[in-house]
N, CA, C and O atoms as CSV, one atom per row, in Angstrom:
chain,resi,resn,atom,element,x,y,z
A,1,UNK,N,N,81.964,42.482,101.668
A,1,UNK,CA,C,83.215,42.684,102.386
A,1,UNK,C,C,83.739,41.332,102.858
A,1,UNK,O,O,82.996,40.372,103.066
A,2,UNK,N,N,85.058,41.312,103.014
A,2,UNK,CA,C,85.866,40.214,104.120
A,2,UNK,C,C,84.858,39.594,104.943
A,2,UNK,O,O,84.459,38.432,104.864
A,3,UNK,N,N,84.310,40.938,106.134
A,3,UNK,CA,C,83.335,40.124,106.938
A,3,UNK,C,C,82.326,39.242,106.923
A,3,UNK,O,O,81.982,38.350,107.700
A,4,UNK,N,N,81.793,39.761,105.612
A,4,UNK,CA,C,80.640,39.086,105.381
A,4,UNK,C,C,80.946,37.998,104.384
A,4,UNK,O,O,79.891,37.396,104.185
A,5,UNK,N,N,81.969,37.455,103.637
A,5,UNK,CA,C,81.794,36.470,103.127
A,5,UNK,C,C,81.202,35.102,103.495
A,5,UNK,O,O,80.286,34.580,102.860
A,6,UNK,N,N,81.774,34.585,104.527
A,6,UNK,CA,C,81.214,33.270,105.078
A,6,UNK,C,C,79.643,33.394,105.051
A,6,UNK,O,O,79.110,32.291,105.172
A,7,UNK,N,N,78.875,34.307,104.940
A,7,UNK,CA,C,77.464,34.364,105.050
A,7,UNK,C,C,77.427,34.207,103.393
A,7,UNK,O,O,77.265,33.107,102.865
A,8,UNK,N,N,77.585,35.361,102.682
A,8,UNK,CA,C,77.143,34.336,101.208
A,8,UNK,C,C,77.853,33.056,100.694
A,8,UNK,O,O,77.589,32.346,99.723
A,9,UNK,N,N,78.822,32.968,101.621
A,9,UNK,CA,C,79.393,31.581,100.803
A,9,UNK,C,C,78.531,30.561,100.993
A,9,UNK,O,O,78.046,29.689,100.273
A,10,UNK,N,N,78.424,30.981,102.536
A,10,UNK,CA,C,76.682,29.702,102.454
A,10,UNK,C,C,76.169,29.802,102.011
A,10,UNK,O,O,75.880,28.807,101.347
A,11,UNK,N,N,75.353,31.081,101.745
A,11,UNK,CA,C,73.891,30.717,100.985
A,11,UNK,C,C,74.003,30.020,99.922
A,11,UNK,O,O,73.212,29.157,99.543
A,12,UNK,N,N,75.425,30.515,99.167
A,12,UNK,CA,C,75.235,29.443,97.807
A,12,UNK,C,C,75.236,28.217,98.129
A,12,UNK,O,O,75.019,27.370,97.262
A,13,UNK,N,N,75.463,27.889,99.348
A,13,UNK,CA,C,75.449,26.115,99.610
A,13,UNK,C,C,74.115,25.691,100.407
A,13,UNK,O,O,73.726,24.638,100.913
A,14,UNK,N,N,73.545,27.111,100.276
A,14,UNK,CA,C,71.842,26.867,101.417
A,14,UNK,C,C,71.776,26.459,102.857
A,14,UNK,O,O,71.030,25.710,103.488
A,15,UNK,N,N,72.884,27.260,103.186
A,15,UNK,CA,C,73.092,27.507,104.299
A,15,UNK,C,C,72.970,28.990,104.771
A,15,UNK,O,O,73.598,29.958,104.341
A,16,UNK,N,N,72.049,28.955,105.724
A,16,UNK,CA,C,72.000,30.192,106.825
A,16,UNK,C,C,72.405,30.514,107.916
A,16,UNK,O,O,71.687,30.506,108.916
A,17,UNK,N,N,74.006,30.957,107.908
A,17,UNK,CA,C,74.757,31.572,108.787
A,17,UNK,C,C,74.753,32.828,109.175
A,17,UNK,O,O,74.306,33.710,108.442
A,18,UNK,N,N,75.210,33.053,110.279
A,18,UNK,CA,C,75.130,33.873,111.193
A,18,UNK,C,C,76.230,34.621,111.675
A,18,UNK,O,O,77.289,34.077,111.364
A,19,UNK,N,N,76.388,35.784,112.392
A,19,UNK,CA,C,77.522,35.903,113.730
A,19,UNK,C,C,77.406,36.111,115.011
A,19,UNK,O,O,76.864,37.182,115.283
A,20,UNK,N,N,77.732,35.448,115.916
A,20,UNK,CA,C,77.526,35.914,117.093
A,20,UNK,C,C,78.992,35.926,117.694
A,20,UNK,O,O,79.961,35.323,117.234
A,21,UNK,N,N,78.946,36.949,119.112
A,21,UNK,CA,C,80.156,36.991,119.955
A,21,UNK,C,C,81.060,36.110,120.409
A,21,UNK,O,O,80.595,35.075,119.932
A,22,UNK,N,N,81.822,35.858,120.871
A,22,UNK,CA,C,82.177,34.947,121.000
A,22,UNK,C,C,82.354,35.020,122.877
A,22,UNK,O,O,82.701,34.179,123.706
A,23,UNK,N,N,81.949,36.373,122.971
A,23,UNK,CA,C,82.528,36.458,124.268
A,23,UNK,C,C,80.890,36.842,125.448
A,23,UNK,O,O,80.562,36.553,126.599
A,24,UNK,N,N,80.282,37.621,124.297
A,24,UNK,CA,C,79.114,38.155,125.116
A,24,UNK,C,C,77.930,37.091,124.663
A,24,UNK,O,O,77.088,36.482,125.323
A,25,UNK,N,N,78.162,37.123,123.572
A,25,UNK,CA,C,76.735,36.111,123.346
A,25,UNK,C,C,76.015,36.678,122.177
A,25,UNK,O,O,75.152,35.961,121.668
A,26,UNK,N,N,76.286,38.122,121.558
A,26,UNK,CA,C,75.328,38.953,121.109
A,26,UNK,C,C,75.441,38.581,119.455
A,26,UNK,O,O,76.483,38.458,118.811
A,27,UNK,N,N,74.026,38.440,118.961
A,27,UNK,CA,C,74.063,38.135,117.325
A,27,UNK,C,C,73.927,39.362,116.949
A,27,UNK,O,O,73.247,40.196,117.546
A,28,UNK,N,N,74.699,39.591,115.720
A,28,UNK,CA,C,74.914,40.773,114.913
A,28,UNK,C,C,74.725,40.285,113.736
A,28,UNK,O,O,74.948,39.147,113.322
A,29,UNK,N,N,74.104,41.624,112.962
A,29,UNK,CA,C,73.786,41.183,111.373
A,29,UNK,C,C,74.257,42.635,111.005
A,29,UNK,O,O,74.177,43.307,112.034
A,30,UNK,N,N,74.747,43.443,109.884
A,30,UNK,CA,C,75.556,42.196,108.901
A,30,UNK,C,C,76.491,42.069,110.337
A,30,UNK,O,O,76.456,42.678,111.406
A,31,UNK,N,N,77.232,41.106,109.870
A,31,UNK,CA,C,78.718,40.549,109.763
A,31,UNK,C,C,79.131,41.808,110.376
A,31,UNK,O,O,78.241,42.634,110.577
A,32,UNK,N,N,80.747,42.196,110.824
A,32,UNK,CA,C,81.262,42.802,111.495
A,32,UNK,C,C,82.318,42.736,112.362
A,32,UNK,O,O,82.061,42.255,113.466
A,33,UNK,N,N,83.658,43.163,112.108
A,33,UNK,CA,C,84.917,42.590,112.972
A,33,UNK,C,C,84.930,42.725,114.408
A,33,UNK,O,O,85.660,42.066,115.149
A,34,UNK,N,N,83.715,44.009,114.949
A,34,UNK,CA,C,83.757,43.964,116.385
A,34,UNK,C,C,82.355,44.096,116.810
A,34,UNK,O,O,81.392,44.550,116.193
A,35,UNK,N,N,82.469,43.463,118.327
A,35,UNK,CA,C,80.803,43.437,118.798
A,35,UNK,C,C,80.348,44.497,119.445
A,35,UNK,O,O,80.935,44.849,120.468
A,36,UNK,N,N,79.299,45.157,119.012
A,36,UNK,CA,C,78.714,46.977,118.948
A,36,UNK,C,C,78.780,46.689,120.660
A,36,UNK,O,O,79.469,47.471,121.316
A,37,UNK,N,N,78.219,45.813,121.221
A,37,UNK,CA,C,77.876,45.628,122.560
A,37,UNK,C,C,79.399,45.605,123.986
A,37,UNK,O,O,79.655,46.244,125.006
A,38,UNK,N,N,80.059,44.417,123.169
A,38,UNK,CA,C,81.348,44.704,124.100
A,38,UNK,C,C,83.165,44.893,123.520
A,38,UNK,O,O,84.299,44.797,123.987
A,39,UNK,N,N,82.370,45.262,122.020
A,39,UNK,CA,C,83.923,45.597,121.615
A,39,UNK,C,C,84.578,44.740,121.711
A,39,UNK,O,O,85.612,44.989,122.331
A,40,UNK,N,N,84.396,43.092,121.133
A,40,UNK,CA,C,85.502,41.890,121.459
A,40,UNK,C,C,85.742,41.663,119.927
A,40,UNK,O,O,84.896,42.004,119.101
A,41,UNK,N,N,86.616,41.229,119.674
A,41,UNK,CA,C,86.857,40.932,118.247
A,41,UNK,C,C,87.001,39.373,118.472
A,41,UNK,O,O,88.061,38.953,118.009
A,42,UNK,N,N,86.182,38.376,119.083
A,42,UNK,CA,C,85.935,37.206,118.730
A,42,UNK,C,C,84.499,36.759,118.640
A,42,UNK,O,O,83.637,36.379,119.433
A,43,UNK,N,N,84.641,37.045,116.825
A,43,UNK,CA,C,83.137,36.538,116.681
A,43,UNK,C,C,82.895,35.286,116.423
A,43,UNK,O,O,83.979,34.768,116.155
A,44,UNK,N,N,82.053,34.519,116.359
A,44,UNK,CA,C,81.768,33.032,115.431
A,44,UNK,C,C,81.095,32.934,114.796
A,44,UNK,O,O,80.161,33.730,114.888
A,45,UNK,N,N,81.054,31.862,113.645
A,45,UNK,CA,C,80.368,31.991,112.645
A,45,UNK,C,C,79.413,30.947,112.638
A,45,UNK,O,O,79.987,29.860,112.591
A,46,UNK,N,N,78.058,30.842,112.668
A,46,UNK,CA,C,77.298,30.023,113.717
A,46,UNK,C,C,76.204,29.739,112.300
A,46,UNK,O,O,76.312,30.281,111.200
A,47,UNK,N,N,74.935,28.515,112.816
A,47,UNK,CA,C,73.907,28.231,112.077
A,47,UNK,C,C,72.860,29.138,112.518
A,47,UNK,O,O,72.815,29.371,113.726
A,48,UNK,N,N,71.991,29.703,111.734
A,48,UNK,CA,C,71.173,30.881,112.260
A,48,UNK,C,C,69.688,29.723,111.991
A,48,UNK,O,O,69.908,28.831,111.173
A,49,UNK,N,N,68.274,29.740,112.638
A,49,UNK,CA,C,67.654,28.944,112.985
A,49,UNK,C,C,66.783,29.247,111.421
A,49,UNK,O,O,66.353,28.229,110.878
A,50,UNK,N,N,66.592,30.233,110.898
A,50,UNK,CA,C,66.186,30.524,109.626
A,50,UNK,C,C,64.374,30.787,109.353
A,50,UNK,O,O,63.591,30.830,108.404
A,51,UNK,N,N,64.341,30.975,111.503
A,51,UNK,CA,C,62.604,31.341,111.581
A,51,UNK,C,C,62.731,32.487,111.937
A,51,UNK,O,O,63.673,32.899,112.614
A,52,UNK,N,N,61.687,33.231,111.478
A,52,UNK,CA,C,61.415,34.551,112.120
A,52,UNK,C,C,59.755,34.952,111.291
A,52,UNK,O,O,58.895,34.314,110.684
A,53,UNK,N,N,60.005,36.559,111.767
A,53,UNK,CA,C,58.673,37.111,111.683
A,53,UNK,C,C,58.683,38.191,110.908
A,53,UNK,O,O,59.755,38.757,111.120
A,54,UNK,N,N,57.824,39.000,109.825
A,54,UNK,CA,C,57.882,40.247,109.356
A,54,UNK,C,C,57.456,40.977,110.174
A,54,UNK,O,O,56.536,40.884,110.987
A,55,UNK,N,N,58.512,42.096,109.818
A,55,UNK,CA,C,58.374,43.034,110.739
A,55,UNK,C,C,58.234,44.255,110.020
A,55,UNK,O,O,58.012,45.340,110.558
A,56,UNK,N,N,58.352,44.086,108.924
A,56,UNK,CA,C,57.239,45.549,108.310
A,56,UNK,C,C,57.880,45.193,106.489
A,56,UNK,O,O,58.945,44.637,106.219
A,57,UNK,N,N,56.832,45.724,105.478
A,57,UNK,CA,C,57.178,45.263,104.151
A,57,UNK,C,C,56.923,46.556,103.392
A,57,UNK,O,O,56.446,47.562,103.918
A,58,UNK,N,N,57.286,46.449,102.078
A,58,UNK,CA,C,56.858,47.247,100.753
A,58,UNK,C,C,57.107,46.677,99.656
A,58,UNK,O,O,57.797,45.659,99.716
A,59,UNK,N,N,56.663,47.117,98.419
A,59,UNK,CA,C,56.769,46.617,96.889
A,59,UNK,C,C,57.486,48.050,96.385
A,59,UNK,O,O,56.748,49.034,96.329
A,60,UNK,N,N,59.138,48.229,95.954
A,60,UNK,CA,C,59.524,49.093,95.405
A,60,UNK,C,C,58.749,49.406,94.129
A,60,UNK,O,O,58.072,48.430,93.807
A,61,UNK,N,N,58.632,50.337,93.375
A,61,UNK,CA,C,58.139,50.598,92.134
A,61,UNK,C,C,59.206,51.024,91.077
A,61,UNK,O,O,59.676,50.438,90.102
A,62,UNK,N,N,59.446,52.428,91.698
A,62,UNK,CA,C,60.589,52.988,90.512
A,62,UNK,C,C,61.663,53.283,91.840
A,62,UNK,O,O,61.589,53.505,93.048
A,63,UNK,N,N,62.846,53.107,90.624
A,63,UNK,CA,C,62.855,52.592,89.341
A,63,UNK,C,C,62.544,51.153,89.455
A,63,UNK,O,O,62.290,50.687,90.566
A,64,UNK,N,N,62.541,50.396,88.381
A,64,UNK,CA,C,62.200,48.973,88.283
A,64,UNK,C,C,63.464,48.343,89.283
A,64,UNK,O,O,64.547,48.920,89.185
A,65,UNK,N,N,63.390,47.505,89.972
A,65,UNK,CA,C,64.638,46.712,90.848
A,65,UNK,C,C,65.266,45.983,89.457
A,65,UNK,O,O,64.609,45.414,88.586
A,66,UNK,N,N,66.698,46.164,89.502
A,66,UNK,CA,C,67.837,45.253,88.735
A,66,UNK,C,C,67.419,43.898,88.711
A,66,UNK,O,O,66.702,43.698,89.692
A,67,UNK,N,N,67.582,42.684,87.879
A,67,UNK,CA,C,67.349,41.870,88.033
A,67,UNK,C,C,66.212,41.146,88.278
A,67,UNK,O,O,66.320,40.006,88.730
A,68,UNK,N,N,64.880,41.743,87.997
A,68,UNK,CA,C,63.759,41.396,88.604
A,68,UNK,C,C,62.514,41.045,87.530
A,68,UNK,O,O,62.231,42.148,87.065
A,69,UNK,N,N,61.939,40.392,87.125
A,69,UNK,CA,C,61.078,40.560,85.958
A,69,UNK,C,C,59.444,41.161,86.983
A,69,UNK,O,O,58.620,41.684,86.234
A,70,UNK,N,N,59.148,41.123,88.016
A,70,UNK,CA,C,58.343,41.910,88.374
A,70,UNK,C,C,59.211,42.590,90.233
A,70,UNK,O,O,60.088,42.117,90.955
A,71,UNK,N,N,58.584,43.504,90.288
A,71,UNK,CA,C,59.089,43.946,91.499
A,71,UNK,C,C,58.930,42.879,92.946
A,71,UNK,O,O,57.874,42.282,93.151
A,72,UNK,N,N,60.012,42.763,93.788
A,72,UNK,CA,C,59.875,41.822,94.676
A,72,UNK,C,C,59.336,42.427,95.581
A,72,UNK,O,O,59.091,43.601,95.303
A,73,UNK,N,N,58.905,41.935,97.051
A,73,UNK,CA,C,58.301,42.136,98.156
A,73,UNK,C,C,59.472,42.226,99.361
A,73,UNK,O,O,59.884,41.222,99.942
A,74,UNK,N,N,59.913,43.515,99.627
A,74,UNK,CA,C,60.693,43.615,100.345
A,74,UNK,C,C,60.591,43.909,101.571
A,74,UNK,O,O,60.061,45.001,101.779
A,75,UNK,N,N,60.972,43.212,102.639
A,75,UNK,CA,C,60.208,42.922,104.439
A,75,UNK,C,C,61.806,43.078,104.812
A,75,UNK,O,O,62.862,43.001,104.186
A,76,UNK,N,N,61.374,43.360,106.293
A,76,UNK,CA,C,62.426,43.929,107.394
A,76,UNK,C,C,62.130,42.223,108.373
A,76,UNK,O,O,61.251,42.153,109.231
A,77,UNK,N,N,62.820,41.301,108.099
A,77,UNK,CA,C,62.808,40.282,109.077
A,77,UNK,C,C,63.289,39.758,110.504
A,77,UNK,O,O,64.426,39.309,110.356
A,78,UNK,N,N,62.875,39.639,111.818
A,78,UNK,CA,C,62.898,39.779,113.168
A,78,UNK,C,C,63.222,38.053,112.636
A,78,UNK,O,O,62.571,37.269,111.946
A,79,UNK,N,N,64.423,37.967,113.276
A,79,UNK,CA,C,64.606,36.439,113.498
A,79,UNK,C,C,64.689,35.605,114.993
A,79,UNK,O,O,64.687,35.934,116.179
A,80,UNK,N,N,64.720,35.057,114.661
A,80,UNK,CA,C,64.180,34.522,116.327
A,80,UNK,C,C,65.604,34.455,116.820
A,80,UNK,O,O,65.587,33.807,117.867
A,81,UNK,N,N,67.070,34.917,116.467
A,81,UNK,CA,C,67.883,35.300,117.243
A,81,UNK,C,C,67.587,36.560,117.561
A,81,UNK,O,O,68.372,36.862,118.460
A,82,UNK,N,N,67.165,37.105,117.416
A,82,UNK,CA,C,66.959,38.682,117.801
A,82,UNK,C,C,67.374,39.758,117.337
A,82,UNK,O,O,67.352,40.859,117.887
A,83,UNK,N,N,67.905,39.391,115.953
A,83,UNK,CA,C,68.733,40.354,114.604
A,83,UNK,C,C,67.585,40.645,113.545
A,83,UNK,O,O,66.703,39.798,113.404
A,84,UNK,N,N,67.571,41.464,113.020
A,84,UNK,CA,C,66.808,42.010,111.512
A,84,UNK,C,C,67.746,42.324,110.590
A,84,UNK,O,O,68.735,43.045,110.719
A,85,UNK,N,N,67.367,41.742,109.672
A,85,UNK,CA,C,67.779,41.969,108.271
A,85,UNK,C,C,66.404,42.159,107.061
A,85,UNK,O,O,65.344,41.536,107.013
A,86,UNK,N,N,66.929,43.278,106.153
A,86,UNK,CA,C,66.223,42.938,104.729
A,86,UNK,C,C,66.553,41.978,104.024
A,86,UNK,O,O,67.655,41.529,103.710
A,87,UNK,N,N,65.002,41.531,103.669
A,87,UNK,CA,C,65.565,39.985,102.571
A,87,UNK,C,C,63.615,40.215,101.912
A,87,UNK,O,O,62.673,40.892,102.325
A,88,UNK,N,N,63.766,39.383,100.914
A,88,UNK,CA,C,62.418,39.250,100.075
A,88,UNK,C,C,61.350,38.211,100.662
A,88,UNK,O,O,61.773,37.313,101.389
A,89,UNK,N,N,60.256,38.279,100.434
A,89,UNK,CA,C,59.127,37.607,101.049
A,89,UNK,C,C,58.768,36.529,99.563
A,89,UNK,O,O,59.515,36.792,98.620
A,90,UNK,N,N,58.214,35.918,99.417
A,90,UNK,CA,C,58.311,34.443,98.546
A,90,UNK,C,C,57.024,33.687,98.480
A,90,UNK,O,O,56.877,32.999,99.490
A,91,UNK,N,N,56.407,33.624,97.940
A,91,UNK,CA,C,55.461,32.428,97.824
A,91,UNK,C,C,54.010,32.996,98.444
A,91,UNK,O,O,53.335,32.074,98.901
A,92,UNK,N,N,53.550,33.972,98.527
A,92,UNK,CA,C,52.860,35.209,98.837
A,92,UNK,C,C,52.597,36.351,98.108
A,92,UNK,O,O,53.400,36.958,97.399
A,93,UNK,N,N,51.378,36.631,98.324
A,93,UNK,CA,C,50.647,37.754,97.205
A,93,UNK,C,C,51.061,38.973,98.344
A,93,UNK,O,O,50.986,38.575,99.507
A,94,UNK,N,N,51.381,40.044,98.214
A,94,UNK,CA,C,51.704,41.412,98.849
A,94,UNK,C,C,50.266,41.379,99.957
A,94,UNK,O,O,50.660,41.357,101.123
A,95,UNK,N,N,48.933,41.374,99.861
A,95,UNK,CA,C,47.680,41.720,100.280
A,95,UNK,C,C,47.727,40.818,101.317
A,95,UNK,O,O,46.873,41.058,102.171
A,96,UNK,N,N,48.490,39.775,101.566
A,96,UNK,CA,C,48.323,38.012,102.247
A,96,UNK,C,C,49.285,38.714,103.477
A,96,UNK,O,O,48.748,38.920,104.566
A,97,UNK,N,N,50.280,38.964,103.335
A,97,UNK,CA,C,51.476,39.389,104.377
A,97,UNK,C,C,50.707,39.963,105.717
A,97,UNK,O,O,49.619,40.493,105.488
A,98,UNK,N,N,51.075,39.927,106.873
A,98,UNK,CA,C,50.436,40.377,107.963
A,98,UNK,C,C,51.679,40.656,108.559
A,98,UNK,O,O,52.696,40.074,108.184
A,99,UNK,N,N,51.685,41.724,109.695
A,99,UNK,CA,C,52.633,41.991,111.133
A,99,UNK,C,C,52.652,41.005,111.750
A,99,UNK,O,O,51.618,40.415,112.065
A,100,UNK,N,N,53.991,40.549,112.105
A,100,UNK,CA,C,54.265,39.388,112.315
A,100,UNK,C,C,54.332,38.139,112.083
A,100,UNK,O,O,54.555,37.206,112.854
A,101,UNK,N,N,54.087,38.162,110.757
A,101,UNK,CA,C,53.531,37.108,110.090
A,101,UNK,C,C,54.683,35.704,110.196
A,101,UNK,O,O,55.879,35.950,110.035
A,102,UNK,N,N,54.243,34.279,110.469
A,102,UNK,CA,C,55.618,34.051,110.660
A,102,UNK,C,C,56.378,33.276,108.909
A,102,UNK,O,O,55.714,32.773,108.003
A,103,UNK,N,N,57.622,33.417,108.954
A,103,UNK,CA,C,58.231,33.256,107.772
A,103,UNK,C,C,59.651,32.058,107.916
A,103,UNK,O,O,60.042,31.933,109.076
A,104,UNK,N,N,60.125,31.528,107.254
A,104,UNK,CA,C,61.319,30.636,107.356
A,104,UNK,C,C,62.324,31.043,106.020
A,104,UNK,O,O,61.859,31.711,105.096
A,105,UNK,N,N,63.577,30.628,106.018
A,105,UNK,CA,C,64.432,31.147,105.249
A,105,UNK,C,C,63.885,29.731,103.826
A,105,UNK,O,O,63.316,28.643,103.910
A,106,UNK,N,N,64.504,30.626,102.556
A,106,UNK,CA,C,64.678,29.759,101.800
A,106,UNK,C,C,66.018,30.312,100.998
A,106,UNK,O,O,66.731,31.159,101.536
A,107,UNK,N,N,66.324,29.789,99.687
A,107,UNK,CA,C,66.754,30.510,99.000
A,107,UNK,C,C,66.773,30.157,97.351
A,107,UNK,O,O,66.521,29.056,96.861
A,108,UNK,N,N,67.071,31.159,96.761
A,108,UNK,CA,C,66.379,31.378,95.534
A,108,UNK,C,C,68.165,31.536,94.634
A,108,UNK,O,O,69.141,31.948,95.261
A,109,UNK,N,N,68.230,31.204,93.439
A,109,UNK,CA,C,69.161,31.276,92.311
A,109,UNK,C,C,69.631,32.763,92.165
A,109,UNK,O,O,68.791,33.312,92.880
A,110,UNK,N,N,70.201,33.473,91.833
A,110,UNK,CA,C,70.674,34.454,91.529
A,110,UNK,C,C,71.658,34.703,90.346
A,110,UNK,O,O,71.944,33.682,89.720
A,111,UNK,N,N,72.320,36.048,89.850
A,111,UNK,CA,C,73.085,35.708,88.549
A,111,UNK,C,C,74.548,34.944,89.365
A,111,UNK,O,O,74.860,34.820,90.549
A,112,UNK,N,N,75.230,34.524,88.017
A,112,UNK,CA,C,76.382,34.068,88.393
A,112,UNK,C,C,75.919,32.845,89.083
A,112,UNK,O,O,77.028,32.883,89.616
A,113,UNK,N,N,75.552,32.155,89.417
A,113,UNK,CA,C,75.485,30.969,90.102
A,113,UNK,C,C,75.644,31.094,91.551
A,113,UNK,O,O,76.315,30.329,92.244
A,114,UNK,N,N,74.890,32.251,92.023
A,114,UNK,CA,C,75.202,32.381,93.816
A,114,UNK,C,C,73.648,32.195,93.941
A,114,UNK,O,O,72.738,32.351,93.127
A,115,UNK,N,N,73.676,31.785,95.322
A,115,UNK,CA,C,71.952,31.886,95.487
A,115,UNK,C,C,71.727,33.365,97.104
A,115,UNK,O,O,72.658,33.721,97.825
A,116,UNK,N,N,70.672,33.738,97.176
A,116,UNK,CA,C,70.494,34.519,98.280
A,116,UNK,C,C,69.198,33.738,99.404
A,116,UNK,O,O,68.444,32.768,99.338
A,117,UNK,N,N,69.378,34.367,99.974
A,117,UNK,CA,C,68.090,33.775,101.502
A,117,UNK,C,C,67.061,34.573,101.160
A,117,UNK,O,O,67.165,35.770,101.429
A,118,UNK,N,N,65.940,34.112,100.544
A,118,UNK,CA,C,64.328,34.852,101.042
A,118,UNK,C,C,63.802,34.380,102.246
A,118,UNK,O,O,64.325,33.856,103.230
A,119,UNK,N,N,62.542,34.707,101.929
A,119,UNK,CA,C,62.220,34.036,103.478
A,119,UNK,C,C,60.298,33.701,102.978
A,119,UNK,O,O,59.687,34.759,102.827
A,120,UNK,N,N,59.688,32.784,102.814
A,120,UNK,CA,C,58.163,31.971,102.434
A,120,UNK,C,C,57.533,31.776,103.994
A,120,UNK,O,O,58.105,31.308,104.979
A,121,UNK,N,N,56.185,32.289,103.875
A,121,UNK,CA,C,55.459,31.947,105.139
A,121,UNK,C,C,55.538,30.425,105.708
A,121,UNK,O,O,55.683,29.533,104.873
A,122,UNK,N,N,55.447,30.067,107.131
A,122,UNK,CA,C,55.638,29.185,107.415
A,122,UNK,C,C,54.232,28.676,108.210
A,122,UNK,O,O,54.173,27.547,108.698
């Protein structure tokens, strides 16, 4: 969507952006024209710190994931702004991953020449 562009436009530039309020303070993920918390429509579009923690994972099976030559490792990530998002785990065997484990953003190539944010233990 509209909202969310500025977030992949970074990533293709390997950048990890963010939104927060402009009025309350509050980070929101995704993206979003108003803040769930005080209903202000001035958000900003900010550097997100790109540490956080897993906060719970799985390996889809079926169907096979689009784009994938083996199935990725898909985690629910707690970022140290205090937002979660899904994104892929990286550089790690599935059995290695722990609760809480801590993780940092990276990002990886994608089709078309865009890249996305995983996230590799730190």
């Amino acid at each position: 969507t509209l909202d969310a562009k500025f977030f992949w436009d970074g990533a293709d530039q390997e950048q990890f952006l963010g939104q927060k309020c402009g009025d309350c303070g509050l980070f929101t993920f995704p993206p979003r024209p108003m803040c769930p918390q005080c209903f202000s429509l001035n958000r900003k579009e900010v550097p997100l710190s790109g540490r956080g923690t897993v906060h719970g994972w799985t390996i889809p099976r079926h169907p096979q994931p689009f784009g994938f030559k083996e199935s990725p490792i898909v985690a629910v990530i707690e970022l140290e702004e205090g937002i979660r998002m899904v994104s892929n785990v990286v550089d790690c065997a599935y059995d290695q991953i722990k609760q809480d484990m801590p993780v940092i953003v990276a990002f990886e190539a994608t089709m078309n020449n865009h890249k996305v944010p995983v996230f590799k233990p730190r």
